[in-house]
VOGU-3710 file (C-alpha; in Angstrom, 3 decimals, decimal comma):
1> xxxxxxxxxx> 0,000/0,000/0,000  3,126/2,400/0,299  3,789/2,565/-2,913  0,111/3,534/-4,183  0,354/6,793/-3,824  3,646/7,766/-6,184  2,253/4,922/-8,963  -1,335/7,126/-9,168  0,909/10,520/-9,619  2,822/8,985/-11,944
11> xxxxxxxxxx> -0,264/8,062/-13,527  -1,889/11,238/-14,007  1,384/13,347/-14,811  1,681/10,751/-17,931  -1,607/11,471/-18,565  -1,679/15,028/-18,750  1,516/14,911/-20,646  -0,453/13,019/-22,887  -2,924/15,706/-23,093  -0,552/18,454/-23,260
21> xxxxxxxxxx> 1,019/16,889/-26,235  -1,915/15,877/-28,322  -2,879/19,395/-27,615  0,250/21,393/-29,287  0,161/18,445/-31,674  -3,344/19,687/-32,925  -2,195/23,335/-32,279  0,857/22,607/-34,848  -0,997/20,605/-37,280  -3,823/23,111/-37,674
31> xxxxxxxxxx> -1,798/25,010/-40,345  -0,830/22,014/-41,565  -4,626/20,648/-42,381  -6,452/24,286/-42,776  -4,453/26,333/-45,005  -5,541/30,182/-45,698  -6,631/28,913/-49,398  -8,546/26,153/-47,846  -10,206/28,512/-45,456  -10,761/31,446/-47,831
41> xxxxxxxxxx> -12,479/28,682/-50,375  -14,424/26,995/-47,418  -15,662/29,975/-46,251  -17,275/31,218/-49,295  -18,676/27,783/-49,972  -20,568/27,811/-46,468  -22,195/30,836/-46,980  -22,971/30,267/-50,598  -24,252/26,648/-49,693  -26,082/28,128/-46,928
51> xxxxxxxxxx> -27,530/31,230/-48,742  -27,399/30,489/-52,597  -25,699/33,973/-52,884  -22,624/35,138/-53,250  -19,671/35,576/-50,676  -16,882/38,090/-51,179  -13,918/39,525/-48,599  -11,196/42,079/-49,405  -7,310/40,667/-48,536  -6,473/36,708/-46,765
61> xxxxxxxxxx> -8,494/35,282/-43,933  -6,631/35,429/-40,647  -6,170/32,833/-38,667  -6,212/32,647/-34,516  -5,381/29,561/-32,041  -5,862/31,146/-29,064  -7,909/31,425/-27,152  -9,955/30,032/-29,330  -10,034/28,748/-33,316  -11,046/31,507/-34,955
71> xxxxxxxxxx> -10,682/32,506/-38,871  -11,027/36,837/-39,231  -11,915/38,411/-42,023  -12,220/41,902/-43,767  -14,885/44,121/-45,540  -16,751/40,850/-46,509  -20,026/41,427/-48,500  -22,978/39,059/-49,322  -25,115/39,770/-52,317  -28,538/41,029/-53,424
81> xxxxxxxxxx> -31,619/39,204/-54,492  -31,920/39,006/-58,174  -33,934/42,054/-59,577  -32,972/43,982/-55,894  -30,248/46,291/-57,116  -27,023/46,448/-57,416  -25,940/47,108/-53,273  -25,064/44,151/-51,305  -27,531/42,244/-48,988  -25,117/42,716/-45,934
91> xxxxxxxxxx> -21,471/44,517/-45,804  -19,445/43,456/-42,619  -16,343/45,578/-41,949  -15,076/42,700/-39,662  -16,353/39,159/-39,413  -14,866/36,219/-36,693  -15,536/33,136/-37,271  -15,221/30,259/-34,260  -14,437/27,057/-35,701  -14,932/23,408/-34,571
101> xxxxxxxxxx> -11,840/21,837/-34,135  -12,323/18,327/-34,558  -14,244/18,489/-38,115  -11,109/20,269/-38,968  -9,095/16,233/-39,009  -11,878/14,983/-40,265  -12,319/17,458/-43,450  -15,080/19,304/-42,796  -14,849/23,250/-42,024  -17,423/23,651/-39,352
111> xxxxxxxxxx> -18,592/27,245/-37,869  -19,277/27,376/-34,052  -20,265/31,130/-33,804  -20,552/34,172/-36,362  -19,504/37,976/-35,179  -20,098/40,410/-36,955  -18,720/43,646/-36,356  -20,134/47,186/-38,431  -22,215/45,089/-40,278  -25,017/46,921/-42,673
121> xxxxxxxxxx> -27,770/45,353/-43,544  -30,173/46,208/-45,884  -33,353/44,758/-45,912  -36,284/45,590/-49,350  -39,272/44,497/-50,370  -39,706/44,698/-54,285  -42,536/45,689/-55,972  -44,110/42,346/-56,103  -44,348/42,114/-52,560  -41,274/39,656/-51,785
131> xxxxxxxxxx> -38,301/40,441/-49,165  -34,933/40,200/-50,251  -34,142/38,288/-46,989  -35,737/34,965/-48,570  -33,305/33,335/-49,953  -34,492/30,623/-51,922  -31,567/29,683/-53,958  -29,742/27,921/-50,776  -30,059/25,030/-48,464  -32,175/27,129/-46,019
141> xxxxxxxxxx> -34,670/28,036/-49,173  -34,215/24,482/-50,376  -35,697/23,454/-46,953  -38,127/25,878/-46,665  -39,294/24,622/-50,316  -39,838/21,472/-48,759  -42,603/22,770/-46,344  -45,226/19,849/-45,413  -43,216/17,347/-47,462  -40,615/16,554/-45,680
151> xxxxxxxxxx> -40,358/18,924/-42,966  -37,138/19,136/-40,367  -38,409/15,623/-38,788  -37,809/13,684/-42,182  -38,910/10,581/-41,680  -39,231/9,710/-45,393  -36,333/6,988/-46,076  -33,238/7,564/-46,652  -33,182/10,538/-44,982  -32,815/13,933/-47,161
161> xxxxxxxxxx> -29,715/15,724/-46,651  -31,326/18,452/-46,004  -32,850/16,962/-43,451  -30,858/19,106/-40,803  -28,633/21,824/-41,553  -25,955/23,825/-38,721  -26,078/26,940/-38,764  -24,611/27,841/-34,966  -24,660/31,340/-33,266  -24,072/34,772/-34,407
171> xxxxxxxxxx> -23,353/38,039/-32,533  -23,582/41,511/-33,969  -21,726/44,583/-32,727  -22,966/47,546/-33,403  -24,996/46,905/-36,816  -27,337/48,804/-39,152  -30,541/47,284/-40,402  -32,265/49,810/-43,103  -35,563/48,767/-44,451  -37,261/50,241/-48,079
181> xxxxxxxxxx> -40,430/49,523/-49,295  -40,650/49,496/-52,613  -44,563/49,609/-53,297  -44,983/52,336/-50,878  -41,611/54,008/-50,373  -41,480/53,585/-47,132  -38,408/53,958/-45,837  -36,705/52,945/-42,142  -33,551/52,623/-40,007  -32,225/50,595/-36,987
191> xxxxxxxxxx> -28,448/51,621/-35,783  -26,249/50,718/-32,902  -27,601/47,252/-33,302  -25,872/44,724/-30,628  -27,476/41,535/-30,461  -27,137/37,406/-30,199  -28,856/34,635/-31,881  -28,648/31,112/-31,566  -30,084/28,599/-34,127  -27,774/25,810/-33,954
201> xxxxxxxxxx> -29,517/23,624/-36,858  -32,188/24,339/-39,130  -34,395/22,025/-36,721  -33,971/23,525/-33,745  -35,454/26,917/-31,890  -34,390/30,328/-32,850  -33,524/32,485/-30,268  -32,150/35,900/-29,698  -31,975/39,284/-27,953  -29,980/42,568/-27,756
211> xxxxxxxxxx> -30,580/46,335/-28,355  -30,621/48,953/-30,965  -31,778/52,439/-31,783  -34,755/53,174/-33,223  -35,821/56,884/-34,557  -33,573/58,140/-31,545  -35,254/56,271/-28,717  -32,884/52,954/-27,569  -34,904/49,535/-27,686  -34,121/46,280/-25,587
221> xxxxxxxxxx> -35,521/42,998/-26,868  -35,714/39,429/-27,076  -37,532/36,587/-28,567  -37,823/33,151/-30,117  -39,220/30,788/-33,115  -39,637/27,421/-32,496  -39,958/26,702/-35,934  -38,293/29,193/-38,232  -37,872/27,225/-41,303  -41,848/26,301/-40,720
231> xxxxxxxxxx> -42,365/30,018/-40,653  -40,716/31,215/-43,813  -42,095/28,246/-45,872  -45,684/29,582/-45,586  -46,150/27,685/-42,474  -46,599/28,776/-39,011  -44,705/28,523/-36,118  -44,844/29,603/-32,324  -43,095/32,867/-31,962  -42,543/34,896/-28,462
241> xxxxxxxxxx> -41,176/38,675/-28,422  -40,757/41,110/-26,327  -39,508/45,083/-27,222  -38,528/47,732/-24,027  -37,887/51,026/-24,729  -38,962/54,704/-22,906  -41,972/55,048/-24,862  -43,551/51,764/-24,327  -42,932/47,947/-23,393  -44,402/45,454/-25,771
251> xxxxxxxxxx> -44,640/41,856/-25,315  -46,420/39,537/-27,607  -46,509/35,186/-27,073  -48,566/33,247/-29,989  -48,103/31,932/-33,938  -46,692/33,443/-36,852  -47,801/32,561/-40,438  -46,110/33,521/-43,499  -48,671/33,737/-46,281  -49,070/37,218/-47,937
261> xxxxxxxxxx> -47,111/38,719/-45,743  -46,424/38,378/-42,097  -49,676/37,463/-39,682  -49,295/37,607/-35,905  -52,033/35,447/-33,344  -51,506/35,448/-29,863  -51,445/37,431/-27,178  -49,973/41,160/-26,263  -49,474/43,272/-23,489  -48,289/47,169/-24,060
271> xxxxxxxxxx> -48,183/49,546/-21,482  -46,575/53,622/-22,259  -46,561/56,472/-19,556  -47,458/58,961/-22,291  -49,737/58,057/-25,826  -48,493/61,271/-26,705  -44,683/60,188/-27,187  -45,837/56,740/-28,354  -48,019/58,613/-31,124  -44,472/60,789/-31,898
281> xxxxxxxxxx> -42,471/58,237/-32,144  -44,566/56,312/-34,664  -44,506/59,458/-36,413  -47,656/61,354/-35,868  -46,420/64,202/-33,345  -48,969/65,662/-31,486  -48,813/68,850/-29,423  -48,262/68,890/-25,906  -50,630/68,445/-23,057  -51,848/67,083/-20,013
291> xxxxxxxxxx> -54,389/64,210/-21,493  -53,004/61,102/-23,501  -50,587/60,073/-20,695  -50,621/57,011/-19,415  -51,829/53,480/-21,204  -52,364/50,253/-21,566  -53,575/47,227/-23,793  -53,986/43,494/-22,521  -55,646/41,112/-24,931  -55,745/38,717/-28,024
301> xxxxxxxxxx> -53,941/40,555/-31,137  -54,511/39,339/-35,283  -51,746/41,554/-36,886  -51,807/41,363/-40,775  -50,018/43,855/-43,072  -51,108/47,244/-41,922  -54,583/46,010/-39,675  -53,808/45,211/-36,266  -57,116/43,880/-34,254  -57,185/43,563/-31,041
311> xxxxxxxxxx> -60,153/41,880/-28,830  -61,164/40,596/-25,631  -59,046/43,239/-24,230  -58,450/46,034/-21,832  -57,805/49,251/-22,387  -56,671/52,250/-20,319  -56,487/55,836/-20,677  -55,562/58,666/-18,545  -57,494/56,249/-15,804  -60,143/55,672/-18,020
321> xxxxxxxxxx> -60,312/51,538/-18,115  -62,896/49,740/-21,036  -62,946/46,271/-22,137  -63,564/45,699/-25,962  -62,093/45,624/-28,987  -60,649/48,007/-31,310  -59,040/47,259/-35,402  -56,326/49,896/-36,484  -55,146/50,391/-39,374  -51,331/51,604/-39,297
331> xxxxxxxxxx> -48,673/52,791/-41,179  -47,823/55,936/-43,331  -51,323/56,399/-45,018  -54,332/58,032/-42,742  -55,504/56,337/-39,588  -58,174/54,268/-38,903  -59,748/52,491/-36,202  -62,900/50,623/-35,198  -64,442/49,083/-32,585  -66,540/48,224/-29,516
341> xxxxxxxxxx> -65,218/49,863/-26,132  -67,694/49,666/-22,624  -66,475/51,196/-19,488  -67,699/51,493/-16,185  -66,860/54,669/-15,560  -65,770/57,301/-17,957  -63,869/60,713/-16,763  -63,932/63,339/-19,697  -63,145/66,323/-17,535  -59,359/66,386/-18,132
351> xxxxxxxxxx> -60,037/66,565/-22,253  -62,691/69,214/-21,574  -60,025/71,204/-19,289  -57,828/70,965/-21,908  -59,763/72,303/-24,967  -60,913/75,308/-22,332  -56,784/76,044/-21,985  -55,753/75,342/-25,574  -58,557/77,986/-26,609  -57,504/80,886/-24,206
361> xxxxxxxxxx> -53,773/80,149/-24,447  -52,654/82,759/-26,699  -55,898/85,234/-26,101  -58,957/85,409/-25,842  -60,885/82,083/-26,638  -63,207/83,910/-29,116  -60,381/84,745/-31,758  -59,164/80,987/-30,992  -59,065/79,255/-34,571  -61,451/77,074/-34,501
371> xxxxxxxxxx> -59,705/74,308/-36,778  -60,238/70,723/-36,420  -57,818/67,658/-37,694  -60,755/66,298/-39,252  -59,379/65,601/-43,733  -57,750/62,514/-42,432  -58,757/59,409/-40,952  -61,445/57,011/-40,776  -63,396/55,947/-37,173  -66,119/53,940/-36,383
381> xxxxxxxxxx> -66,482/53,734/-32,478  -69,440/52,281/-30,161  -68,655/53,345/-26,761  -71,023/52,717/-23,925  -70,618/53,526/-19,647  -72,469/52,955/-16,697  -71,520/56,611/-15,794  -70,268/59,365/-17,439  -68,011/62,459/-15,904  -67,679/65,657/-17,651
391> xxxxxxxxxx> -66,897/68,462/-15,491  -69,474/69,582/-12,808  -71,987/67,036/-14,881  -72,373/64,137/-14,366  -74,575/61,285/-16,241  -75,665/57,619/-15,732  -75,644/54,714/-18,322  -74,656/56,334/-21,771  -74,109/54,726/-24,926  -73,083/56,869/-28,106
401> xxxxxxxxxx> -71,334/55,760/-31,740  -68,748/58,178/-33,124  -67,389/58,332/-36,561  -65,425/60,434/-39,130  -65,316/59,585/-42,456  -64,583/61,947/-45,408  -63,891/64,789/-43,100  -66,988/65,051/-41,066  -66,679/63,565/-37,352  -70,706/62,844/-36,173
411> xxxxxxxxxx> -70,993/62,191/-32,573  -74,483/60,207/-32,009  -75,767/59,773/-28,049  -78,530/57,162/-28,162  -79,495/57,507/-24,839  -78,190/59,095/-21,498  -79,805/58,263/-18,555  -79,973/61,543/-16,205  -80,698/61,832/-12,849  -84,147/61,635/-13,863
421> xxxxxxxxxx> -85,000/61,131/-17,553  -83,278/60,128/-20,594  -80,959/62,770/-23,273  -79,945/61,656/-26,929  -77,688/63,925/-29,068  -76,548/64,579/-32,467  -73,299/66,366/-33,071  -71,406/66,674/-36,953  -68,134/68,772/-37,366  -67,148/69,280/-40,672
431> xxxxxxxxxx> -64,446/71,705/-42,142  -65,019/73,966/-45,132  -61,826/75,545/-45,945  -60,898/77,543/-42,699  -64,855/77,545/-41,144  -65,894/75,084/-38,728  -69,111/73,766/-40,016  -71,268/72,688/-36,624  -75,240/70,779/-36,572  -76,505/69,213/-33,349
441> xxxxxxxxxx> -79,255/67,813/-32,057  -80,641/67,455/-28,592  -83,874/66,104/-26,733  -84,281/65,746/-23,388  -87,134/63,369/-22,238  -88,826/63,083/-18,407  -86,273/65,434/-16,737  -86,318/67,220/-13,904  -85,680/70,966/-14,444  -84,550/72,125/-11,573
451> xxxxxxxxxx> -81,841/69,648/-11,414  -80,934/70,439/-15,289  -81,161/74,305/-14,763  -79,247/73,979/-11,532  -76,501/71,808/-12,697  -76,166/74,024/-16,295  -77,825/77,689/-15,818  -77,504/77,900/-11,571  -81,283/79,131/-12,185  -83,393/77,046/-9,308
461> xxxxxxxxxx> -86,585/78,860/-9,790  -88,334/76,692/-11,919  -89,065/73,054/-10,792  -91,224/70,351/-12,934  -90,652/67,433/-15,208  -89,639/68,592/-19,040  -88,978/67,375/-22,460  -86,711/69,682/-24,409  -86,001/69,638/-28,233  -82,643/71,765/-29,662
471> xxxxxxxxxx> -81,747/71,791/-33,449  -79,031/74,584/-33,997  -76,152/75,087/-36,690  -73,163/77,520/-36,507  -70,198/77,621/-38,819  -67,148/80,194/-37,931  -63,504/80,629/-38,895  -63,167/81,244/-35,037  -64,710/79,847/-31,716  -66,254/83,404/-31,564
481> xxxxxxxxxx> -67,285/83,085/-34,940  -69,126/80,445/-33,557  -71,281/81,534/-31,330  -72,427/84,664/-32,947  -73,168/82,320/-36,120  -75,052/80,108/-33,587  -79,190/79,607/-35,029  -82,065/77,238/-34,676  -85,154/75,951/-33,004  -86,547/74,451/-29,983
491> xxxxxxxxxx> -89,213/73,698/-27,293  -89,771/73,139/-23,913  -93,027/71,039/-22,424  -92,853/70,795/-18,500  -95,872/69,208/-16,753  -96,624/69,519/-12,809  -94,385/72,359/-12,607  -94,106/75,372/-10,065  -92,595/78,708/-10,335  -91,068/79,556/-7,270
501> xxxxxxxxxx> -90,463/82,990/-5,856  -93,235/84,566/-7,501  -97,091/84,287/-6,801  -99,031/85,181/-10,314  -102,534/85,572/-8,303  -100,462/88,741/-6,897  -99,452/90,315/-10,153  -102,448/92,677/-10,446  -101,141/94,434/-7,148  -97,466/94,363/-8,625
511> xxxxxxxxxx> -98,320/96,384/-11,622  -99,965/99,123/-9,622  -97,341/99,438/-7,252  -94,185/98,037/-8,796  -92,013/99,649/-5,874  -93,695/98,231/-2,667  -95,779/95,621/-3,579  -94,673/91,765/-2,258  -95,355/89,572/-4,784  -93,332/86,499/-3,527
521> xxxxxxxxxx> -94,530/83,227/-2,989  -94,769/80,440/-5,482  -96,956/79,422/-8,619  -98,014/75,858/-9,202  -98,953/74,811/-12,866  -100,012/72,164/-14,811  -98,630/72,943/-18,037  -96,062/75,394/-19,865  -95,576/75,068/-23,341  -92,758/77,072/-25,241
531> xxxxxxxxxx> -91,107/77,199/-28,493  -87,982/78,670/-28,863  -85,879/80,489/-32,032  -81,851/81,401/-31,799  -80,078/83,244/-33,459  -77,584/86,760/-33,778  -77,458/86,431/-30,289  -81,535/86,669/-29,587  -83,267/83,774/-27,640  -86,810/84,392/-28,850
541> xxxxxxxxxx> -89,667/83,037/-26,939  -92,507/82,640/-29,392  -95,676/82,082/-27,627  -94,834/80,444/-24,132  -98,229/79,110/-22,386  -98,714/78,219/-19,179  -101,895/77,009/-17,384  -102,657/76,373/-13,423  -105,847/75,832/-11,495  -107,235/79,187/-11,267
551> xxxxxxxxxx> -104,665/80,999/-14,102  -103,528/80,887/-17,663  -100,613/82,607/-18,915  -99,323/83,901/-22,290  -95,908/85,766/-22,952  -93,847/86,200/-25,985  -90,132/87,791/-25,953  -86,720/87,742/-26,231  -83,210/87,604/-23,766  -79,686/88,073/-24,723
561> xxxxxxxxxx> -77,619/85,095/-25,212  -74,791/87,260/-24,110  -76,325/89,262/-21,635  -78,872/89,176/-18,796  -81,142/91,562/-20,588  -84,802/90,701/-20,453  -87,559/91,997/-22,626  -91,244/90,392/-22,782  -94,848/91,179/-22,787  -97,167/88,898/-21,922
571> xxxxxxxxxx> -101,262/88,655/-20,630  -102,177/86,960/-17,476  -105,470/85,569/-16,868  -107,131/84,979/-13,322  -110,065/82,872/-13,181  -112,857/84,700/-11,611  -111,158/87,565/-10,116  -113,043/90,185/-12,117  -115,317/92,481/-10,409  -118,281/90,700/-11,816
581> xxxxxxxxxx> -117,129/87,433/-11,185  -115,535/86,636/-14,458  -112,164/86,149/-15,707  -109,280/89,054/-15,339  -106,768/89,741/-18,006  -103,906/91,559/-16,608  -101,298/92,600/-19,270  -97,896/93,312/-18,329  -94,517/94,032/-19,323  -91,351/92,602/-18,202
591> xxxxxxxxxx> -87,873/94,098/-18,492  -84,442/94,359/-16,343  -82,018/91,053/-16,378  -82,451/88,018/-15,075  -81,370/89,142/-11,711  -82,965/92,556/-11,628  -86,325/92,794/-13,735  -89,307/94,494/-12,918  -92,904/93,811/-13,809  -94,419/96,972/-15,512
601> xxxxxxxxxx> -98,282/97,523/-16,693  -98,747/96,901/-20,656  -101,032/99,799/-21,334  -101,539/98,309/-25,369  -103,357/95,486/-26,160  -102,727/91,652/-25,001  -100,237/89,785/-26,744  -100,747/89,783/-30,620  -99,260/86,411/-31,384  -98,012/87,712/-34,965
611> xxxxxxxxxx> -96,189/90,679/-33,358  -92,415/91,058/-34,672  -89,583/90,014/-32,946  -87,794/92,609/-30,930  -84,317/93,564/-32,262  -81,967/91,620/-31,448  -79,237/92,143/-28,255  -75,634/92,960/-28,817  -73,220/91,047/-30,060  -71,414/88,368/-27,122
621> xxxxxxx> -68,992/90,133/-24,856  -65,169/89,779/-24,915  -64,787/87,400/-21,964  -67,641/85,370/-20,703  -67,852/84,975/-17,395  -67,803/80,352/-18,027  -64,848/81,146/-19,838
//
């Protein structure tokens, strides 16, 4: 047993003598089996053989033992597709090479690892639709050719030798990939792109991630194929990806299938802090503001050419969350979008505190243009909330469609649901030239007034359930322009009403003694019955009829738009207050503002329901008190 232990050294120094030797053996016999020639020819036969294109390098490969086997070469160039120009596929100011060493005694030149270093790559799509990056002419097209025939399995017997091709790994140091379209001239540019990919054989996963720069903003990302050559033989194959950068994160898990063109099925997540820089970066800068922050999309993606649908997914918007779905259409050409979005809640007071600053943010918000982005695009929405939030208003279960198409946005409310009663809408915007063309339509069905002109007019005088009818127009080159262009129509029907603060049974004594008479109380009604006219200002009351137990009233007039002024005349009847029992008719006249007015006798006759208008009140005043 003594003498065990110097026997086992002895042993293992032989052996790693052994070692050490067969070692600088290969080392010295590596020039002997792989001479520059050999390489330089072996070289361009791989990548011809692999790509069916040609291979070219300026000067003699270089070869390197240590630390690794490694073959260097300069300013190497692959071609073109036939028919894509004359500028090489890919120019590589430096590629390295890691070689297999044992192949080497046994013949065969095989490549470990690719890195490429400067390399350019340019990337087209002809006119006919195909990408110069398919390259059919070499063993990867001839598999890819196979498709369902043979596959990367190939069970047929004998095997095809193409049954299973290496490739191995390639790394690229700061690259450029440019991308032209030639059917639309669409033109793009990745630089300062590092990255790593790993497909060993044409049968196995492709992997890969890294970085680059993209329109100035740096990207991170990473992804796989588990079936590339599937993929670019028309097939599908399961692809993952994944894309980081400041404006957004992307990540997308699901199938790939290469038909006409490339179609994406899975899932996607997105999230940006700002839609805004997202919407810039794209390409479509929009100015700044507060709204548009913040978003998010969570669902099941179909991306095909330029339509990207998205469904049973979330949304979110400046806090705003719907589930839906919405189709886009993107690219370089005009935007579109569709779709179904419901929320439970929807908050549009931020977008409605940011048209009030954009109008008054270099004046006065009647000279603001009033100019609309509306020649491009194409939208078809159906939105719908269980309650709606715009400013100091707020509104139950809503569901409204809007859509622009051939420069007219229409904004349709089917129903609102108030605090009590119902609202629909009609709203179209249309540009002609540098005028804002406007049309709406309102009705308001079962309200309660005092709420409405409490919430809208801070008038609580007047309580009752109403139905209201609008129809208006106004075109203007300016928001001010606007308003004084603003004409139309309405009525107002409330039923089982009162008028508080003033008792009609008392106006008789108010018109004899304007000054000290005390006329307050309130007036119950039945009825009141008004239609309305709009326009230069001028809200014209034509014929307004009211009717209680013991009183009927009838007043026509007008009040500024602009202004508090008041003017109306009107005849009052009292049932059986005349001095022989009968009915009184007590005409009056009413003028002042809204919060001053007095009630004045009407010495003429009662109300002649032809009677002319009044003129109409001044123009609207330089700042309105809302703003």
């Amino acid at each position: 047993m003594a003498k065990a232990g110097p026997s086992l050294t002895r042993r293992f120094a032989i052996g790693a003598l052994i070692v050490v030797v067969v070692v600088v053996a290969a080392a010295a016999a590596v020039p002997l089996v792989v001479s520059p020639d050999v390489i330089k020819s072996r070289i361009v036969d791989q990548i011809a053989y692999w790509t069916g294109r040609k291979f070219t390098f300026r000067g003699e490969p270089h070869l390197s033992l240590f630390p690794y086997l490694t073959v260097r070469l300069n300013d190497a160039r692959l071609a073109n597709a036939p028919g894509m120009g004359d500028e090489p596929f890919m120019e590589i100011e430096t590629m390295t090479a890691k070689l297999e060493i044992l192949p080497l005694f046994l013949g065969r030149l095989e490549f470990a690892r690719f890195r490429l270093a400067n390399p350019h790559i340019n990337l087209r799509t002809g006119a006919d639709g195909v990408g110069n990056w398919i390259m059919a002419d070499g063993v990867i097209g001839a598999q890819m050719s196979k498709g369902d025939k043979e596959g990367t399995t190939d069970e047929i017997e004998p095997p095809s030798p193409l049954a299973d091709v290496q490739l191995g790994r390639l790394a690229i140091r700061d690259g450029t990939i440019s991308y032209t379209d030639e059917r639309t001239g669409r033109k793009g540019e990745l630089t300062g792109v590092t990255a790593s990919f790993d497909w060993t054989t044409t049968s196995q996963m492709a992997a890969g991630d890294g970085s680059f720069v993209w329109r100035g903003e740096p990207v991170e990302f990473n992804g796989s194929i588990d079936a590339p050559l599937d993929l670019l033989a028309g097939g599908s194959s399961t692809l993952r990806l994944a894309f980081s950068a400041a404006p957004l994160r992307l990540s997308f898990v699901g199938n790939a299938l290469q038909l006409d063109g490339t179609q994406l099925e899975g899932d996607v997540k997105l999230t940006t802090p700002s839609v805004r820089r997202v919407a810039e970066w794209m390409g479509r800068p929009a100015e700044a503001g507060a709204t548009f922050g913040a978003g998010a999309i969570d669902g099941k993606v179909n991306w095909l050419g330029s339509t990207v649908a998205v469904s049973d997914a979330t949304f979110e918007l400046d806090g705003n969350a719907a589930e839906g779905a919405l189709t886009a259409t993107v690219g370089d050409g005009p935007l579109a979008i569709s779709g179904t979005l419901a929320f439970e809640s929807l908050d549009l007071s931020p977008y409605l505190e940011a048209a009030n600053a954009g109008l008054t943010a270099t004046g006065p918000w009647q000279s603001a243009p009033a100019s609309l982005p509306l020649a491009d695009g194409d939208i078809d929405l159906r939105l719908s909330t269980s309650r709606l939030v715009a400013g100091a208003m707020e509104v139950g279960r809503t569901g409204a469609t809007v859509t622009l198409k051939n420069g007219e946005l229409v904004v349709n409310v089917g129903e609102a649901e108030l605090e009590e009663g119902t609202a629909d809408a009609r709203v179209s915007l249309a540009m002609d030239n540098d005028a804002l063309n406007v049309a709406a339509q309102l009705r308001l069905q079962d309200m309660s007034v005092a709420g409405l002109l409490g919430e809208f007019a801070g008038i609580d005088a007047l309580e009752g359930i109403g139905d209201v009818t609008i129809d208006a127009t106004a075109k203007g080159a300016t928001w001010g322009d606007l308003i004084e262009t603003l004409a139309g129509t309405g009525a107002i029907a409330i039923a089982d009403g009162a008028l508080d603060g003033v008792d009609l049974a008392r106006l008789p004594e108010a018109i004899k003694d304007p000054e000290g008479a005390a006329w307050a109380g309130s007036t119950a009604f039945g009825s009141a019955n008004a239609s309305l006219a709009f326009g230069e200002g001028v809200v014209t009351v034509e014929d307004l009829r009211a009717a209680g137990d013991a009183f009927a009233l009838q007043v026509t007039g007008h009040a500024g738009m602009f202004d508090p002024t008041i003017d109306a005349r009107g005849t009052l009847t009292l049932a059986g207050a005349g001095d022989d029992g009968g009915d009184m008719n007590v005409p009056f006249l009413v003028e002042g503002t809204w919060s001053d007015w007095r009630v004045l006798p009407d010495l003429g006759p009662p109300v002649d329901r032809g009677e002319a208008a009044p003129e109409p009140a001044p123009a609207p005043p330089a700042s309105p008190s809302d703003g």
